[in-house]
N, C-alpha and C positions, 0 to 999 in steps of 0.2 A: 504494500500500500504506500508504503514512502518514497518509492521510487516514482510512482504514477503521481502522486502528490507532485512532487518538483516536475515532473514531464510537462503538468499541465502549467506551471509556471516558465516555460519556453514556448517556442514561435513554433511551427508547425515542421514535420519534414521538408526536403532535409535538412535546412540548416539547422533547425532545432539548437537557438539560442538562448539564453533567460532572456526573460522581459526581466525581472528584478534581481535585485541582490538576492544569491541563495545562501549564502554563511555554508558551502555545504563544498571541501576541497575535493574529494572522491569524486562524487558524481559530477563535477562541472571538468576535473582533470582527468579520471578514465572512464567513465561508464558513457556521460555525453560523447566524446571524441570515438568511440566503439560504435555507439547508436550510429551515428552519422554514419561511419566505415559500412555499417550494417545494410542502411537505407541506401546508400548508394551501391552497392554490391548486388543487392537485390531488385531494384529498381522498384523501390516502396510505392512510387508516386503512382505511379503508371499502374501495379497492384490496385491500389486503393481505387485510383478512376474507373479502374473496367469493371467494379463493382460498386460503384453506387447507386446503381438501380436497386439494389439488395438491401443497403443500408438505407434506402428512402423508405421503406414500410415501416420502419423503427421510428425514424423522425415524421412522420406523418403521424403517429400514434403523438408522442410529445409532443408534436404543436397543437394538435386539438386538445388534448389534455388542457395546457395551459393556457390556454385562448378559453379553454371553460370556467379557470381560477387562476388567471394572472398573479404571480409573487407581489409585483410592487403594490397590488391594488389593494391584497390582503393584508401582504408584513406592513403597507403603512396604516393602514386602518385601524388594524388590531393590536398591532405590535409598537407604531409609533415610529418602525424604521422609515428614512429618506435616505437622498441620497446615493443610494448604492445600486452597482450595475447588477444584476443577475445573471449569472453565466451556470450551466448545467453542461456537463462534459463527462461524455458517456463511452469506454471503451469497444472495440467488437469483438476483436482476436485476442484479447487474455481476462483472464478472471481477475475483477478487481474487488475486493468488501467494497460497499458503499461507505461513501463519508462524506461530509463535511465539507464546504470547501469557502474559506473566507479569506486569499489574501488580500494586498495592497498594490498597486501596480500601477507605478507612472502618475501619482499621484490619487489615482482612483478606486476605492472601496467596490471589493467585488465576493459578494454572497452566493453560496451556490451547493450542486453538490455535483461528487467525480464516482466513477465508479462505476459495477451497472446492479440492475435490479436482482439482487437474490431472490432464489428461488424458495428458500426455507425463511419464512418470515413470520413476523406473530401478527400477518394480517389473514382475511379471509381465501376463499377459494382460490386456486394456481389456474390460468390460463394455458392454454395450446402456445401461446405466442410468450408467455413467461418460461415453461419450459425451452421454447426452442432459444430463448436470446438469453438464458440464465447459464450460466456458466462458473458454477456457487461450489467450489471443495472442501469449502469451509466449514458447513452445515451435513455435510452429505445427504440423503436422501430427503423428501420433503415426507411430512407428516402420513401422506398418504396418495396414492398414485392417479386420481380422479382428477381430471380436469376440464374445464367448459372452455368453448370457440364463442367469444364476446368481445366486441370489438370496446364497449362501453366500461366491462370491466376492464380491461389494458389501460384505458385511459386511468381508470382508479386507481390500478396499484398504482400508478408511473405517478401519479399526483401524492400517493401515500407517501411515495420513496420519497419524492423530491420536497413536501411537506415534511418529513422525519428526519431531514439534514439541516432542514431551514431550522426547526425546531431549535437542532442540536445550538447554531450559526446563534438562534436570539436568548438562549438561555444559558450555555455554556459561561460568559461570562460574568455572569452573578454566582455563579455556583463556584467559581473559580474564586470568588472574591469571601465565599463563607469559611469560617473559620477552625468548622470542627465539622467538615462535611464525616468524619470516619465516624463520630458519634452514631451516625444513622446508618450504620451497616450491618445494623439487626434486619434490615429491609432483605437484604440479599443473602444473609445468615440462614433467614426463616425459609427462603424459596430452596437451598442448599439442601438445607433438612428434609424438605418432603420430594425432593426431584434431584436427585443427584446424579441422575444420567445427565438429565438438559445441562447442571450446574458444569460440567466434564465438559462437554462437547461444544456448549456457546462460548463463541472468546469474548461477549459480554459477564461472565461471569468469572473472567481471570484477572479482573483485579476485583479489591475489596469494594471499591464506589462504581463501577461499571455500570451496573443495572440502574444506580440512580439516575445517572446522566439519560441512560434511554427511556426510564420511564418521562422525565420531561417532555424528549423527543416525540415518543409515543402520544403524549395527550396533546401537542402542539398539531400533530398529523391528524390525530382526531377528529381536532376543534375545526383542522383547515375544513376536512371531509366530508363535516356535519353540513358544511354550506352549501354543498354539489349532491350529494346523496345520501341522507341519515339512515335509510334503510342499511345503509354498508356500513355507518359507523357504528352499530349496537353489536354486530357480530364481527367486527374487529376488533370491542372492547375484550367481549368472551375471548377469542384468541390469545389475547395478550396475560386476562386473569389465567386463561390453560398453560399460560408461556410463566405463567409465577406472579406476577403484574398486580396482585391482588390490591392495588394501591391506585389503580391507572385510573376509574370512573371517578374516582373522589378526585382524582388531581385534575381530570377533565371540566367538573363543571367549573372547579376555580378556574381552570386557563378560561373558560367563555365568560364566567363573571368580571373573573379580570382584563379580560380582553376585547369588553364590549367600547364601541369609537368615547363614549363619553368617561370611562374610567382613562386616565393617562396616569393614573398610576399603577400599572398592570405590574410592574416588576414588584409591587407587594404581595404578590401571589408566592414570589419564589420566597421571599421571606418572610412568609407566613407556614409556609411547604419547609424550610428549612430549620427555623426558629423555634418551629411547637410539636416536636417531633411526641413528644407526649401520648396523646389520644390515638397518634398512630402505633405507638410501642407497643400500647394495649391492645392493637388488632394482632401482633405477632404471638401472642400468648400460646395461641393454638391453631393450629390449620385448620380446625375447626368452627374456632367461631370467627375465623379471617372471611369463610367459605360463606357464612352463615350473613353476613355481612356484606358482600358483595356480589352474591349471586341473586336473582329471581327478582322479586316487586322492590328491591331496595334501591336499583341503579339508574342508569341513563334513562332521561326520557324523551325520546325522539323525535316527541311533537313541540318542543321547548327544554333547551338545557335550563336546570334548577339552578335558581340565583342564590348566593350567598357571597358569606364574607368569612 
């Protein structure tokens, strides 16, 4: 993922130059000068053009997507962000984890995410067209081998993914800024205990704070989804409670209370989420009454997210 990371912070084949300062001696003195040898040897360019008729059903999918929920129109709305470009940059020929993607360059703020859409996710049903452009070794097999030919769902995961990076992009650095995030790793302790296959095989669960960052992630993608299709957001919360998450529906309505245009102070959500870990320590007691508490007539309601404070 680190390599792809800085890739995307250079100019295209072959020159494949930085656009910014990388701080980074290796990859800019042998692995770039390699790339290049590489691309030119094989004649990359010329590769790539005789197939972009292939790589067009991919970005047809992505543009309608976001032409159905535009980032800026959202992340300024709800989130407060300006200024910044959005860029989404998607590999074809190697597997990359999704992530994140916010640098700086040339003076300009750029939000996004790299990578491509896993296959194994704690969202709803896998597509025909998620299988064939998923290229996921990370997760191995998906939950289960069923999958529907829907043009409407493709657009939803691809809005999920790309909602579940922004997520990370507008929360990430408040969480960054708390001071005893490790306090609250009874949250991912508790999922350890009762699921210890998932806890082994997700590399969100290979550091001690992992899972908190994505459940943010998680109800940020929620919140966007509820706007375009609430029928998919109620059984992508379940998936996520099955994925351990047992924390996700509570932390969604605050993102929509907090995130509604006339709150502008939505980042008291994270530290309200951070600060009162309390009432939530009380849900880890047991996986029973975490269960008991978050499943059935307690959660999301799809015809109006629940207002509170």
């Amino acid at each position: 993922m680190n390599l792809e990371y800085y890739l995307l912070l250079c100019s295209n084949p072959p020159e494949i130059e930085p656009l910014t300062q990388l701080n980074y001696p290796w990859f800019e003195d042998t692995f770039l000068p390699a790339l290049r040898e590489f691309a030119r040897e094989t004649n990359f360019t010329s590769f790539y053009r005789a197939h972009e008729n292939y790589y067009a059903g991919d970005l047809r999918i992505y543009e309608n997507a976001l032409r159905t929920l535009p980032p800026d129109e959202l992340m300024g709305r709800s989130a407060g962000v300006h200024d910044v470009t959005y860029e989404l940059l998607h590999p074809y020929l190697v597997a990359v984890h999704g992530h994140s993607f916010s640098p700086k360059i040339n003076g300009t703020e750029i939000w996004g995410a790299g990578g491509m859409l896993p296959l194994v996710r704690r969202t709803p049903q896998r597509t025909l067209w998620n299988y064939k452009t998923a290229r996921d070794t990370m997760f191995g097999l998906p939950l289960n081998g069923d999958y529907v030919v829907s043009e409407n769902l493709n657009e939803l995961l691809y809005l999920g993914f790309v909602y579940h990076e922004l997520g990370h992009d507008v929360t990430v650095p408040e969480i960054y800024s708390y001071p005893n995030l490790t306090s609250l790793t009874y949250f991912v302790d508790a999922i350890r205990e009762d699921m210890p296959y998932l806890s082994r095989y997700d590399m969100h669960f290979w550091s001690r704070t992992g899972m908190l960052y994505e459940g943010f992630a998680d109800a940020w993608e929620n919140y966007a989804i509820s706007h375009v299709n609430e029928n998919y957001t109620l059984p992508a919360i379940n998936m996520q409670k099955a994925w351990g998450e047992f924390w996700v529906e509570w932390l969604l309505n605050r993102t929509a209370y907090y995130s509604k245009p006339e709150q502008e102070n939505w980042k008291a959500l994270l530290r309200l989420r951070l600060e009162n870990p309390r009432r939530d320590e009380e849900i880890c007691v047991t996986r029973k009454r975490q269960r008991g508490l978050f499943e059935g007539s307690s959660g999301y309601a799809p015809e109006g997210l629940r207002q509170g404070g």
